[in-house]
N, CA, C and O atoms as a GROMACS GRO file, in nm:
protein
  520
    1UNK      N    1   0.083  -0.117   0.000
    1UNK     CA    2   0.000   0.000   0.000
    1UNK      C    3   0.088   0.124   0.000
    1UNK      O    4   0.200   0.121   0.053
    2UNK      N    5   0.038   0.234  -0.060
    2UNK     CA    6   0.112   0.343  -0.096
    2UNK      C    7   0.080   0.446   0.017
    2UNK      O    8  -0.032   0.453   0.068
    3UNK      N    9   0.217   0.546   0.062
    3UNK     CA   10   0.225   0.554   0.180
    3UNK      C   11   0.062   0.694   0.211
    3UNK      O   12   0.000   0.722   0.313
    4UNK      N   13   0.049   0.747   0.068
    4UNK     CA   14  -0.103   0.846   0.059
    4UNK      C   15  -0.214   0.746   0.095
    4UNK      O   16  -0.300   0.765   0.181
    5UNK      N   17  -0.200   0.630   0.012
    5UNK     CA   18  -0.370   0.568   0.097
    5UNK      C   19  -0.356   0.561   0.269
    5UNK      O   20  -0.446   0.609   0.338
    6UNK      N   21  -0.235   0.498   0.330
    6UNK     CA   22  -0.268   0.474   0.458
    6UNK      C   23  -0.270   0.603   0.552
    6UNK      O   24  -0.307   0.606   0.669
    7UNK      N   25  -0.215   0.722   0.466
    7UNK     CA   26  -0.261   0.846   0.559
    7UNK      C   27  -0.392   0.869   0.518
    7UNK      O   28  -0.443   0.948   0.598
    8UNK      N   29  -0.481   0.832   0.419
    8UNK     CA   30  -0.596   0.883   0.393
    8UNK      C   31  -0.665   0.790   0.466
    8UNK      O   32  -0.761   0.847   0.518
    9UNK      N   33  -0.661   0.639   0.504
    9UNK     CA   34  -0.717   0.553   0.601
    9UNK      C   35  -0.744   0.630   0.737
    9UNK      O   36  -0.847   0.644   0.802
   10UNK      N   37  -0.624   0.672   0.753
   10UNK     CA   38  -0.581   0.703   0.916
   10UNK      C   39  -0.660   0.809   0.929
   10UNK      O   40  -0.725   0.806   1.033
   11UNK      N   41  -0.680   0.908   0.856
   11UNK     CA   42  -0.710   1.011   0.832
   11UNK      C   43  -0.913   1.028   0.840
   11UNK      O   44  -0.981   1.128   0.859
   12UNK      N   45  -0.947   0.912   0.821
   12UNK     CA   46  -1.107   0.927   0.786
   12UNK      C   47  -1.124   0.838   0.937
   12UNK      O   48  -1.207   0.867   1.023
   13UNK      N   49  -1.039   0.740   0.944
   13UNK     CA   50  -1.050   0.701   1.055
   13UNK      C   51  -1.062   0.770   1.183
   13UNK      O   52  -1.154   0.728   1.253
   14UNK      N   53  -0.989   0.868   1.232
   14UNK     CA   54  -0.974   0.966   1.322
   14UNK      C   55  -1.109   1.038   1.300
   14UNK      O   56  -1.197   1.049   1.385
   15UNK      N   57  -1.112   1.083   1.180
   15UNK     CA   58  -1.237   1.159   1.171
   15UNK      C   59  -1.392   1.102   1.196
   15UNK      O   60  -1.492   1.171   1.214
   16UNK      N   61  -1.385   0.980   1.193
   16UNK     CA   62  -1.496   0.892   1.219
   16UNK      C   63  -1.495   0.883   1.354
   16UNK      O   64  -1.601   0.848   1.406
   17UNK      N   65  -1.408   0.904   1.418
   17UNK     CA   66  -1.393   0.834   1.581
   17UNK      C   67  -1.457   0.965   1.634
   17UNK      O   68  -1.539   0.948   1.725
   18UNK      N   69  -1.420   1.159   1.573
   18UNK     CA   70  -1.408   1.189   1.674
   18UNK      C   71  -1.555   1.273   1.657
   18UNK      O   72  -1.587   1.377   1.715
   19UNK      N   73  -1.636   1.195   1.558
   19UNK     CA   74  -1.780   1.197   1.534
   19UNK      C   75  -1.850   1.167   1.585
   19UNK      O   76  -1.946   1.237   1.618
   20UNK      N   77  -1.831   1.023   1.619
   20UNK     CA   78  -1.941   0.932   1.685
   20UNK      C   79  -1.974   0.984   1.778
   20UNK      O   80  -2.093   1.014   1.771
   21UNK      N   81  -1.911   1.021   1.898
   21UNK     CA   82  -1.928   1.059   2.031
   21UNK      C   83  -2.053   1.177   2.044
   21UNK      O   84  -2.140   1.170   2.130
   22UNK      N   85  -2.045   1.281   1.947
   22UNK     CA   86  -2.107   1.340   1.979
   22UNK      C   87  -2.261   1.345   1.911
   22UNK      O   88  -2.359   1.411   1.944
   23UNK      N   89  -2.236   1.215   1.762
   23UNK     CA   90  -2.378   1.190   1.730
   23UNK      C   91  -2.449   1.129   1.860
   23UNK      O   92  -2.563   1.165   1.890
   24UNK      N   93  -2.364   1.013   1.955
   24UNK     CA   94  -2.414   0.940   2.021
   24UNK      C   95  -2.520   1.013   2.156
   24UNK      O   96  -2.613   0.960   2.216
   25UNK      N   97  -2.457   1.156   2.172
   25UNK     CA   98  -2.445   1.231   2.268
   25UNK      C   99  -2.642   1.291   2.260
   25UNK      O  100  -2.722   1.327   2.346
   26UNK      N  101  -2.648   1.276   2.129
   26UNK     CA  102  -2.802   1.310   2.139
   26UNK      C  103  -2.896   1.214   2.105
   26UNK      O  104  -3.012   1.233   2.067
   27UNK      N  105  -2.819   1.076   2.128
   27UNK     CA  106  -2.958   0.946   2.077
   27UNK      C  107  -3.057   0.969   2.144
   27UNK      O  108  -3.161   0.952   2.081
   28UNK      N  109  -3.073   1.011   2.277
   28UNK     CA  110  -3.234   1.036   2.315
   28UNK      C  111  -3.307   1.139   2.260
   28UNK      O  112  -3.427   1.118   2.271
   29UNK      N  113  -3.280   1.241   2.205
   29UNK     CA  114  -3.318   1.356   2.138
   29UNK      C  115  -3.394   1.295   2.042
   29UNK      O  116  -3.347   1.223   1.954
   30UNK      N  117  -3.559   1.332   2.060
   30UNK     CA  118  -3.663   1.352   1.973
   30UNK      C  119  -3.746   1.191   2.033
   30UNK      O  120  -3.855   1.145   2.001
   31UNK      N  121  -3.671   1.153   2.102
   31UNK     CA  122  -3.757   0.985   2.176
   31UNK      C  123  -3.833   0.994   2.299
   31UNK      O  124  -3.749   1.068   2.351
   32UNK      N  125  -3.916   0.982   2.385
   32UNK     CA  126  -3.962   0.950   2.531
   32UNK      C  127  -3.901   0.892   2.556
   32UNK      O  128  -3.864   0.792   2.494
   33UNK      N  129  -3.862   0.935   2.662
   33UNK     CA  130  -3.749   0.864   2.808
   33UNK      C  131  -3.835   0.828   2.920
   33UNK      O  132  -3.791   0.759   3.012
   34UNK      N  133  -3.991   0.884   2.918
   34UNK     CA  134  -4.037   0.863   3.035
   34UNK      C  135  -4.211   0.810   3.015
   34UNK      O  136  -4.316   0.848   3.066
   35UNK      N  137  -4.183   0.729   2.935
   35UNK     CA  138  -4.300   0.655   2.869
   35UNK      C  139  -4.448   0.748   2.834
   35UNK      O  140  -4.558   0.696   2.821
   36UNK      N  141  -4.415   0.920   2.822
   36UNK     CA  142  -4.513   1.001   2.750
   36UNK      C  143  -4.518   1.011   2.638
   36UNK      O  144  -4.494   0.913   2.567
   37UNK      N  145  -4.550   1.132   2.584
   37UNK     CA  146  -4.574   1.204   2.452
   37UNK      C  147  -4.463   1.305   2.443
   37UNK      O  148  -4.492   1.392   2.525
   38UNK      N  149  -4.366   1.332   2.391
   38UNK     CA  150  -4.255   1.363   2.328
   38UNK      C  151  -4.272   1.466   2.276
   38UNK      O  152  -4.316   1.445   2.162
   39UNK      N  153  -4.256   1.641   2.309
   39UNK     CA  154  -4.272   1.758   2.255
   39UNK      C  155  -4.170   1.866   2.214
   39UNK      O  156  -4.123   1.936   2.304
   40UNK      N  157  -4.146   1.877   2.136
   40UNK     CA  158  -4.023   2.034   2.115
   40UNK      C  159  -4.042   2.152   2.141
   40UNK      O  160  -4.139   2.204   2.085
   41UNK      N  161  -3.960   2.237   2.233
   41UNK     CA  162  -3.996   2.344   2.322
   41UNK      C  163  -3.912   2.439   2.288
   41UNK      O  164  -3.861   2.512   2.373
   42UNK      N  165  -3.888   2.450   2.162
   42UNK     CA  166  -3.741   2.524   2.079
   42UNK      C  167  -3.662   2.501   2.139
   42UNK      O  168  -3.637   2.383   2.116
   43UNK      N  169  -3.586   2.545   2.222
   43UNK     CA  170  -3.387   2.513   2.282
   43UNK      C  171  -3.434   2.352   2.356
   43UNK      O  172  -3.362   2.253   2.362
   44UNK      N  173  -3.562   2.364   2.402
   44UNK     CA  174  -3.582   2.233   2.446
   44UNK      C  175  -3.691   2.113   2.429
   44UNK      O  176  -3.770   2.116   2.335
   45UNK      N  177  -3.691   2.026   2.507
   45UNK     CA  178  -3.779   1.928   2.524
   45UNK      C  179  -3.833   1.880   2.614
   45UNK      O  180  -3.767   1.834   2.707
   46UNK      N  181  -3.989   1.874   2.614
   46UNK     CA  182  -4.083   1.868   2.751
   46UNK      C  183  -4.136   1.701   2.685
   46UNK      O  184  -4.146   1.663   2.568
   47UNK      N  185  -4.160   1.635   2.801
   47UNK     CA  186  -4.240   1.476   2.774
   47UNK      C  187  -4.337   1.462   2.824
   47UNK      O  188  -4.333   1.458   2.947
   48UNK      N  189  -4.454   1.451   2.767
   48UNK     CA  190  -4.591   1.440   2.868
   48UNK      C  191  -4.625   1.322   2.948
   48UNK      O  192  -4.658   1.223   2.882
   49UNK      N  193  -4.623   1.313   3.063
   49UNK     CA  194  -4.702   1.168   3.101
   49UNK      C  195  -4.853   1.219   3.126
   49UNK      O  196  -4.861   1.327   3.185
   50UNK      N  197  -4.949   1.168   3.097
   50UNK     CA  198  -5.040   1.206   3.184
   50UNK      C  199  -5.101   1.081   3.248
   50UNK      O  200  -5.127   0.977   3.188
   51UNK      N  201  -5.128   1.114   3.442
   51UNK     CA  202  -5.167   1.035   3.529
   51UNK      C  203  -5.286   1.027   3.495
   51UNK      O  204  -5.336   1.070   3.391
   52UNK      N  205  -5.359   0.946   3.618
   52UNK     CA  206  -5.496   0.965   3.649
   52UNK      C  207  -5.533   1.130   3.737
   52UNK      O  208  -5.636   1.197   3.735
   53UNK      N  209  -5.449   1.146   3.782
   53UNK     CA  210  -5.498   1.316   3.878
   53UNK      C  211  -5.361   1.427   3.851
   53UNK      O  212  -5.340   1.539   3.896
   54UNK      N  213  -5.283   1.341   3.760
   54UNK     CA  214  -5.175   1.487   3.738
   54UNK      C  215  -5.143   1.461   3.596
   54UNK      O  216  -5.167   1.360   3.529
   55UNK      N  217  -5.059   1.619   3.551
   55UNK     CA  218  -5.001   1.571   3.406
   55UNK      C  219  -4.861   1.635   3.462
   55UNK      O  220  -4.837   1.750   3.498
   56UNK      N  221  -4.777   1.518   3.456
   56UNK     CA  222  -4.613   1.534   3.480
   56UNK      C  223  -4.580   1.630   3.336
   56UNK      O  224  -4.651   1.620   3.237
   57UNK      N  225  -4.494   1.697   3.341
   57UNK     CA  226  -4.404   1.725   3.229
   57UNK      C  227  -4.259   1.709   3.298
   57UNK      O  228  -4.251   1.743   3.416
   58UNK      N  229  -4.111   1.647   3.212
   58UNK     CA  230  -4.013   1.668   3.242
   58UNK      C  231  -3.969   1.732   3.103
   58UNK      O  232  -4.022   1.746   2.993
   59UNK      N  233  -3.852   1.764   3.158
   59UNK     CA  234  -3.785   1.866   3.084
   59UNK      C  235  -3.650   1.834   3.061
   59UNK      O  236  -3.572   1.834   3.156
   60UNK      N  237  -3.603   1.802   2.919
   60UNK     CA  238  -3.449   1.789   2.883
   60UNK      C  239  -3.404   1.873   2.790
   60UNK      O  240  -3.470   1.954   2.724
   61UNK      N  241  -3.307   1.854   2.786
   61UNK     CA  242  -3.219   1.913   2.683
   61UNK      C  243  -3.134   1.851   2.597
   61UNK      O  244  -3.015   1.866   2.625
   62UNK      N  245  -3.164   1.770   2.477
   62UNK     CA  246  -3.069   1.720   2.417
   62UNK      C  247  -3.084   1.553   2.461
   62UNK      O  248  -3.012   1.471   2.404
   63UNK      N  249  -3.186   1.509   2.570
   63UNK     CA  250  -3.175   1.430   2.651
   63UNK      C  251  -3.164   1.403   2.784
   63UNK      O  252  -3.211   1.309   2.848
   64UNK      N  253  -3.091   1.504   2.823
   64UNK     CA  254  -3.027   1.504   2.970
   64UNK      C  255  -3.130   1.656   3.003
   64UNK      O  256  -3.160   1.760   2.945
   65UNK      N  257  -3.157   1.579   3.145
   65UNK     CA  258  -3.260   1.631   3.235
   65UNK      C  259  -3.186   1.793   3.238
   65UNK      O  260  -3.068   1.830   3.231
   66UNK      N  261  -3.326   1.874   3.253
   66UNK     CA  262  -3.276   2.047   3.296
   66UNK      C  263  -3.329   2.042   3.408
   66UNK      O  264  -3.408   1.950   3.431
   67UNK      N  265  -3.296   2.147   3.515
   67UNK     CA  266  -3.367   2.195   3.640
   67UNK      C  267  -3.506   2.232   3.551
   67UNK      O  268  -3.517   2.241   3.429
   68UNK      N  269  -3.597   2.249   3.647
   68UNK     CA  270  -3.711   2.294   3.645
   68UNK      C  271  -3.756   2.394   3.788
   68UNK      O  272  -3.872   2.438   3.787
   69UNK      N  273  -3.687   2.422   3.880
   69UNK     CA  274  -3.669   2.521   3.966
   69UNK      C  275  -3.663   2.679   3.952
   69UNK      O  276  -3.563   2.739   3.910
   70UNK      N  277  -3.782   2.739   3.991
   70UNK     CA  278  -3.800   2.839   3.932
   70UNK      C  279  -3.894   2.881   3.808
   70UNK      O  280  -3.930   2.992   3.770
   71UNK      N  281  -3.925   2.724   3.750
   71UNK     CA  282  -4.016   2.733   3.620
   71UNK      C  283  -4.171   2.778   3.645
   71UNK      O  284  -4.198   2.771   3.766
   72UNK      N  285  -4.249   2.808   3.589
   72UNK     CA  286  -4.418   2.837   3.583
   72UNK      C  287  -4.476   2.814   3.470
   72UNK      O  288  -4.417   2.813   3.362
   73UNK      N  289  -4.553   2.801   3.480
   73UNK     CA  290  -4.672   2.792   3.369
   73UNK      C  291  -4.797   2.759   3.360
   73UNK      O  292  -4.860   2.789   3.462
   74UNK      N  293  -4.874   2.697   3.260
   74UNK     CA  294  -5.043   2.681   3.301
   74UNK      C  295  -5.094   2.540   3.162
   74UNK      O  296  -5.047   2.550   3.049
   75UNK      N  297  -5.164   2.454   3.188
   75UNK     CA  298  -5.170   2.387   3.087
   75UNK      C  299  -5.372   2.376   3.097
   75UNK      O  300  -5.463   2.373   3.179
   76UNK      N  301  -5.349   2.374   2.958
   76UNK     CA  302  -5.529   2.417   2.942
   76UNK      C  303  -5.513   2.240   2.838
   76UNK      O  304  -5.434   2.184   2.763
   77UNK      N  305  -5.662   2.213   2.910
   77UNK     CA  306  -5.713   2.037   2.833
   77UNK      C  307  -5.813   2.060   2.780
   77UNK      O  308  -5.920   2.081   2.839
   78UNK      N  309  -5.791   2.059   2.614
   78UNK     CA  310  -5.926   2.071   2.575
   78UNK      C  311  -6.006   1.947   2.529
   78UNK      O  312  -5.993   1.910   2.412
   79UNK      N  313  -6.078   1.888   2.604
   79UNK     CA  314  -6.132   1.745   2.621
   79UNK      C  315  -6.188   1.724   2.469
   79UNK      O  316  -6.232   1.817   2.401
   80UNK      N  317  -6.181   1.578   2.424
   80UNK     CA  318  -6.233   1.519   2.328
   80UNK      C  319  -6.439   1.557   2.330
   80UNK      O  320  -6.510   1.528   2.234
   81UNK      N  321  -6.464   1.586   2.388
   81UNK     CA  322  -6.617   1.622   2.449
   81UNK      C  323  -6.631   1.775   2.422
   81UNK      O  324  -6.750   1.794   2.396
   82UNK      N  325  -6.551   1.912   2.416
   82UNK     CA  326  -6.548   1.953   2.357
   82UNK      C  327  -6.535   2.099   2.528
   82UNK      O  328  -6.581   2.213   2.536
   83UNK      N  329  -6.471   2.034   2.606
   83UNK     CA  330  -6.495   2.049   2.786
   83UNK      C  331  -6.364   2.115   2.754
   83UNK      O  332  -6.295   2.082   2.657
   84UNK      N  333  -6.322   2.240   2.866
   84UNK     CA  334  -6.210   2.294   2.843
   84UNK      C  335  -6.132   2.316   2.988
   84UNK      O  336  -6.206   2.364   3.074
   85UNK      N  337  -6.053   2.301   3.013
   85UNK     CA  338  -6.026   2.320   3.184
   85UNK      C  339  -5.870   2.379   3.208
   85UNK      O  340  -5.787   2.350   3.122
   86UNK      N  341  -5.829   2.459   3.320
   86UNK     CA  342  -5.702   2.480   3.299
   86UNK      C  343  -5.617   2.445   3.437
   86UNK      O  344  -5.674   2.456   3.546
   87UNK      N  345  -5.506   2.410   3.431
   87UNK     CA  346  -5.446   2.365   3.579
   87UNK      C  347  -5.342   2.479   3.576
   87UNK      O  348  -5.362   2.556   3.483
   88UNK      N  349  -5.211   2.516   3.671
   88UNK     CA  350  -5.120   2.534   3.721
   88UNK      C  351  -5.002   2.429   3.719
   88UNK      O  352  -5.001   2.320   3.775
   89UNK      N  353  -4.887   2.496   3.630
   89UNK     CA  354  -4.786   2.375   3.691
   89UNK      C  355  -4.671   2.453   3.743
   89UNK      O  356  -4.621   2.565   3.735
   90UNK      N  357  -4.654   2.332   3.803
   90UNK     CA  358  -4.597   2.405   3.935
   90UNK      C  359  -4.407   2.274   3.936
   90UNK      O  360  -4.407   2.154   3.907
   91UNK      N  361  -4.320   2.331   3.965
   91UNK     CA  362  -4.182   2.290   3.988
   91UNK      C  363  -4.214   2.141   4.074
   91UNK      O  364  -4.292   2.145   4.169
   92UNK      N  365  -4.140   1.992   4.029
   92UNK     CA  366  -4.167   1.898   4.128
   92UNK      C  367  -4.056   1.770   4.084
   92UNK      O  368  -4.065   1.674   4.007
   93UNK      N  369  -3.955   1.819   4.167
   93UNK     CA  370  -3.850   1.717   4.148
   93UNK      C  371  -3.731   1.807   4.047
   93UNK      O  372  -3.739   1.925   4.015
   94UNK      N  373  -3.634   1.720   4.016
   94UNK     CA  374  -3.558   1.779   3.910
   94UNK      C  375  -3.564   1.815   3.818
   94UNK      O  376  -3.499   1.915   3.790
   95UNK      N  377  -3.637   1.759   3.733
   95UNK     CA  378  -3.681   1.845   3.562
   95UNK      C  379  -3.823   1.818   3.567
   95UNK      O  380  -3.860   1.799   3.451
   96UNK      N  381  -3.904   1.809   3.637
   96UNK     CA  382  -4.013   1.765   3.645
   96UNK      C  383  -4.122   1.916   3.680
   96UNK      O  384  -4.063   1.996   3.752
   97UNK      N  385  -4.253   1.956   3.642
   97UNK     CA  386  -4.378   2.030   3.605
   97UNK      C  387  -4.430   1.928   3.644
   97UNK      O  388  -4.377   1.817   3.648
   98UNK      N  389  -4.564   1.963   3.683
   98UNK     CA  390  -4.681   1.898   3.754
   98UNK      C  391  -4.799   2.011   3.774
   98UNK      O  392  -4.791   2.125   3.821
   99UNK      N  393  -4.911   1.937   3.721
   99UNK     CA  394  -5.008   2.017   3.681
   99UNK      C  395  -5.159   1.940   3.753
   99UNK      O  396  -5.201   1.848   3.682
  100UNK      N  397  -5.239   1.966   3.880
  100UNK     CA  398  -5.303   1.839   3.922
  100UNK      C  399  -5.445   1.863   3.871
  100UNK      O  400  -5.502   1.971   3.881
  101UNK      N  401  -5.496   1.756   3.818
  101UNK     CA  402  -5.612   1.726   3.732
  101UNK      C  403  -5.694   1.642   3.819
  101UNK      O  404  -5.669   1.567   3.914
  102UNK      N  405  -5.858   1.699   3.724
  102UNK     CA  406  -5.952   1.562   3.832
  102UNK      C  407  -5.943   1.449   3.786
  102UNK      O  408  -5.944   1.358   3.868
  103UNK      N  409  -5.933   1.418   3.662
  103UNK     CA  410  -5.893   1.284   3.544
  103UNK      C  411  -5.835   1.333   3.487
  103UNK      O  412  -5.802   1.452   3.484
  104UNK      N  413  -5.788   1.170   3.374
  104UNK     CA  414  -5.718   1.113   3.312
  104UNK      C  415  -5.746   1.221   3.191
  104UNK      O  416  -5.869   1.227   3.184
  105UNK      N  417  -5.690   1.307   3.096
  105UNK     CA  418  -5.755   1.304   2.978
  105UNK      C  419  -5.786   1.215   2.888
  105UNK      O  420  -5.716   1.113   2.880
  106UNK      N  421  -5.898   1.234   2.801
  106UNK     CA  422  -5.971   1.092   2.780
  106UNK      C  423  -5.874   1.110   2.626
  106UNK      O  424  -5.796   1.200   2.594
  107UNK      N  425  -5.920   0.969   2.542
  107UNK     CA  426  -5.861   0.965   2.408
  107UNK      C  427  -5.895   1.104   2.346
  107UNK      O  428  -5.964   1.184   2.411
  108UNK      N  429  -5.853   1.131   2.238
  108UNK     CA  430  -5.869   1.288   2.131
  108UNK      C  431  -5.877   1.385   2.240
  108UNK      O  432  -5.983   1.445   2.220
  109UNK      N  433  -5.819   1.434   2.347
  109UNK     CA  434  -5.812   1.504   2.387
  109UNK      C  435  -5.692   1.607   2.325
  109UNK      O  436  -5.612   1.551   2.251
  110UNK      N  437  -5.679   1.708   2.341
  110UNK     CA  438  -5.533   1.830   2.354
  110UNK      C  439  -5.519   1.853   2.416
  110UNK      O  440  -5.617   1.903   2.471
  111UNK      N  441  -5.382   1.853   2.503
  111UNK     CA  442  -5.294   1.968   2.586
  111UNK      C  443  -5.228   2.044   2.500
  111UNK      O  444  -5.174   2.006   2.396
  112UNK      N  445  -5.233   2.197   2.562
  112UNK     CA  446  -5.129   2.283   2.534
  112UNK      C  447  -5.104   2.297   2.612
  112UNK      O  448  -5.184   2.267   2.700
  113UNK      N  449  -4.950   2.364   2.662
  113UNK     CA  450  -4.866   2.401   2.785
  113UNK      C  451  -4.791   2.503   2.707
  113UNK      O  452  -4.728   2.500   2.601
  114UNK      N  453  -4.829   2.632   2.829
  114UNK     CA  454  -4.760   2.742   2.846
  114UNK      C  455  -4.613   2.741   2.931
  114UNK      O  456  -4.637   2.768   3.049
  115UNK      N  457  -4.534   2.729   2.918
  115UNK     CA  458  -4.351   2.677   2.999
  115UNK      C  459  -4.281   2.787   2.982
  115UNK      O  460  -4.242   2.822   2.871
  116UNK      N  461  -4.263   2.839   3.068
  116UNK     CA  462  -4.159   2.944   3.097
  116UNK      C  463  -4.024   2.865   3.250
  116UNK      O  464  -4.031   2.840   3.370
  117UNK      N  465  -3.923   2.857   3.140
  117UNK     CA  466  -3.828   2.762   3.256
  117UNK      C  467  -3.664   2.867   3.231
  117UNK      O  468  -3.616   2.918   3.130
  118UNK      N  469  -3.625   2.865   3.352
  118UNK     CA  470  -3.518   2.986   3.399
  118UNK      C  471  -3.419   2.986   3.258
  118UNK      O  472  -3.379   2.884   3.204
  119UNK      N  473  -3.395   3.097   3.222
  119UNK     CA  474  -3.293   3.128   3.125
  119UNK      C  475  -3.330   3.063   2.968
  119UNK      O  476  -3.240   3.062   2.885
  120UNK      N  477  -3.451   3.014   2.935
  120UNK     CA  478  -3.519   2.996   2.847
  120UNK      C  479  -3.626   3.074   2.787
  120UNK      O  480  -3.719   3.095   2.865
  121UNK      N  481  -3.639   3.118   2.681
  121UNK     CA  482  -3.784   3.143   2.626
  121UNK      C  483  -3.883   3.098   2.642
  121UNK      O  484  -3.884   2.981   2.604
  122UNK      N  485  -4.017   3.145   2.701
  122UNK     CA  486  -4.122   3.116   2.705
  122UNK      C  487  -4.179   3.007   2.625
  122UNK      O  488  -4.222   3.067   2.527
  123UNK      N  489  -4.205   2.888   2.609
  123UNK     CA  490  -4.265   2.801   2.486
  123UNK      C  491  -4.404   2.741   2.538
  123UNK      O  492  -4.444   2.716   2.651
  124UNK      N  493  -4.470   2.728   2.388
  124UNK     CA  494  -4.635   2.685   2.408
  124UNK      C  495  -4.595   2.527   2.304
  124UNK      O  496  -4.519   2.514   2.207
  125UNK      N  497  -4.662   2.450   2.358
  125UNK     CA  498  -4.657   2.299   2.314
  125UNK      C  499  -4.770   2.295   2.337
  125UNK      O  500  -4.830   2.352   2.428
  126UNK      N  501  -4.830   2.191   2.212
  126UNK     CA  502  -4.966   2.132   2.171
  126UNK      C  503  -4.922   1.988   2.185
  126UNK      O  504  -4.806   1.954   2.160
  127UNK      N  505  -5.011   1.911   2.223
  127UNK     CA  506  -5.017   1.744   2.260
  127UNK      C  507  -5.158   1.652   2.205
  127UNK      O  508  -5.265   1.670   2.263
  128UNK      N  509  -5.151   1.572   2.112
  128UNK     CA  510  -5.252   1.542   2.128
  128UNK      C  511  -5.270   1.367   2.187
  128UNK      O  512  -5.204   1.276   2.137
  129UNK      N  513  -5.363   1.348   2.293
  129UNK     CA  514  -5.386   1.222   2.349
  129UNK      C  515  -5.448   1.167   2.268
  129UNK      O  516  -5.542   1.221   2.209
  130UNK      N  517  -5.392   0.991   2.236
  130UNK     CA  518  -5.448   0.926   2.162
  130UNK      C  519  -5.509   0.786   2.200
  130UNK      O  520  -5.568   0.719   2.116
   0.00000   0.00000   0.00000
């Protein structure tokens, strides 16, 4: 082998290595981590669970959990029935919003969430329950 191919080996090689890491760095980005509904919040990402009497939101970045300390906001359910209701969410745990509901939202329901979280832009996310 001629001594240009094995610098051009070496060469794509290195460059492949020092790639991976940081594709790898966002495999959770755009997936549920927390068995909800999966939303984009511009710089970030909110995941819906919804309980039977609360709707969790957590909050990442890229994947990896953000504080939520200090955050506010308000999430309005506009029921499949055509019923409209609004909660408070309120800071609960580490990246975690919590919003407490009388039920479950039913199938075809929407959430939107109003999220204002420290050193972020204000973002509105639409959800729909299926």
């Amino acid at each position: 082998m001629k001594f240009t191919s094995i610098l051009a080996a070496a060469l794509i090689a290195v460059s492949a290595s020092a790639i991976a890491p940081s594709v790898l760095a966002h495999a959770e980005h755009g997936k549920p981590q927390y068995g909800g509904i999966y939303g984009e919040a511009g710089a970030f990402q909110l995941e819906l669970v919804a309980g039977e009497q609360a709707l969790t939101f957590y909050a990442t970045l890229h994947g990896e959990p953000i504080p939520t300390q200090g955050a506010s906001g308000k999430v309005t359910i506009l029921g499949a029935d055509g019923s409209s209701n609004q909660a408070i969410l309120t800071p609960a745990g580490n990246n975690q919003l919590v919003a407490r509901i009388k039920s479950k939202p039913a199938a075809g329901s929407r959430i939107v969430a109003n999220i204002s979280l420290p050193g972020q832009k204000p973002a509105l996310i639409r959800y729909a329950i299926e």
